[in-house]
C-alpha positions, 0 to 999 in steps of 0.5 A: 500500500503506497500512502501517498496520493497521486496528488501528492506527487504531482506537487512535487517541485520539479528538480533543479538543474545540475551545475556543469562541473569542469572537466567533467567525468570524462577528463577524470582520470582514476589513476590520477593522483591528488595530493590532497587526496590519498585514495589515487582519486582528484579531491571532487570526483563526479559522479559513480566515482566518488561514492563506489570508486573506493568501495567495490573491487577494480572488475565490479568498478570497471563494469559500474563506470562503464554503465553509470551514467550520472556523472555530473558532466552530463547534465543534459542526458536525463533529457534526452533519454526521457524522451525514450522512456516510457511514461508508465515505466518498464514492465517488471519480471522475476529476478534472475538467480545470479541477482538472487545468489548475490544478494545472499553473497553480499548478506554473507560478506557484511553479516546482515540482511541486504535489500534484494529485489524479487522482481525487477524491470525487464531488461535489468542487468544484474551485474554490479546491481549489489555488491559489498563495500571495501572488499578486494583491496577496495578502500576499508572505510566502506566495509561493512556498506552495501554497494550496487549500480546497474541501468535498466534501459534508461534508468538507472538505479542505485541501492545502499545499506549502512552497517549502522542506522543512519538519521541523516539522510545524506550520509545514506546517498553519500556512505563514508564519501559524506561531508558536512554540507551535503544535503538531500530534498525530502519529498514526502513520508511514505508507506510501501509493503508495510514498510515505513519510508522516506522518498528523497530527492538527491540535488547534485549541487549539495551531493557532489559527487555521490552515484545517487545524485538527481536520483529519487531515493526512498530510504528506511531503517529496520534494526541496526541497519539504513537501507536506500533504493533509487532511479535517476530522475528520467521523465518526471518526479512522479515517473521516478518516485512511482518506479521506485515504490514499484521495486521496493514492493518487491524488496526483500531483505534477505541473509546468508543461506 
């Protein structure tokens, strides 16, 4: 049951625009060195990179960056790939059993319950779609965090969990990549599967760099864990935020088995 109206969703104050950043996601070299930056990586990323490109091992990276799409040099995609997309959003299917091996895989890694879709968008590509943090020499500070990008189409959507409960929720689309002025846009409260959540717009401007920025998250706790799912922002608010109430009633959290 979704608690909130159409009505509601369509008072949505539209997203502001995406500040242009120089260089863009392209001119980012990760190689390249920084020395106000010990990981290898330029001090203000944009991007997935700034967010997983510490988090997840070198095969999981290279296949995110190739697929990730919301770097804040492309400002004018979402745009030109509303245009593709379907007003009524993708018809979803039963998940693959490699995404539902990796989502036991990852519950065992972090030792906690993962958020794993049942059903998904068809088309979806389960690669990198969940993942642990810090693993295989990737940065330690994100063990414990569950990582995941993957496109469907035209949408892309990212999903996180917290190896604690989180009450800000801009440390939730930013992990350990966090800084103090970080910021997300509430937008409303809802309940989804008996699940209590809070839908979130993530403005690029005050999320530099995070892989959820522009995207329409919805975010919860159960236990001692957050948990945050979410589409870029691709045809609408209203589009996105239906998209992801779609996906989150098929969510399960699930463990090791």
């Amino acid at each position: 049951m979704v608690a909130a109206s159409t009505a509601q969703c369509d008072r949505i104050a539209p997203a502001p625009p995406a500040r242009a950043r120089k260089g863009g996601a392209a001119a980012v070299m990760l190689a390249g060195r920084s020395s106000k930056d010990p990981r290898g990586l330029p001090e203000r990323t944009s991007g997935i990179r700034r967010l997983f490109a510490t988090a997840i091992s070198a095969p999981v990276l290279l296949v995110s960056l190739a697929l990730c799409g919301c770097a804040g040099s492309n400002v004018a995609a979402p745009a030109v790939r509303a245009k593709r997309a379907s007003s009524s959003g993708p018809r979803f299917v039963a998940a693959s059993p490699e995404l539902i091996a990796e989502c036991h895989s990852t519950a065992r890694a972090v030792a906690y319950a993962v958020p794993c879709p049942r059903m998904v968008p068809q088309g979806f590509a389960a690669t990198g779609a969940i993942g642990p943090g810090g693993m295989d020499g990737a940065a330690k500070l994100w063990r414990g965090w569950v990582v995941g990008s993957s496109y469907v189409g035209a949408d892309h959507l990212v999903i996180t969990a917290s190896p604690k409960p989180l009450r800000n929720y801009a440390k939730v689309v930013n992990g350990p990549a966090w800084y103090p002025k970080a910021r997300v846009k509430p937008l409303a409260w809802l309940s989804v599967g008996g699940r209590r959540v809070r839908a979130v717009f993530v403005p690029p401007d005050t999320n530099d760099g995070s892989a959820f920025a522009h995207h329409v998250v919805l975010i919860w706790t159960v236990g001692q864990h957050t948990y945050g799912v979410g589409f870029h922002e691709v045809g609408g608010l209203r589009r996105t935020l239906k998209l992801d109430v779609t996906l989150l009633t098929h969510i399960r959290l699930v463990s090791e088995r």
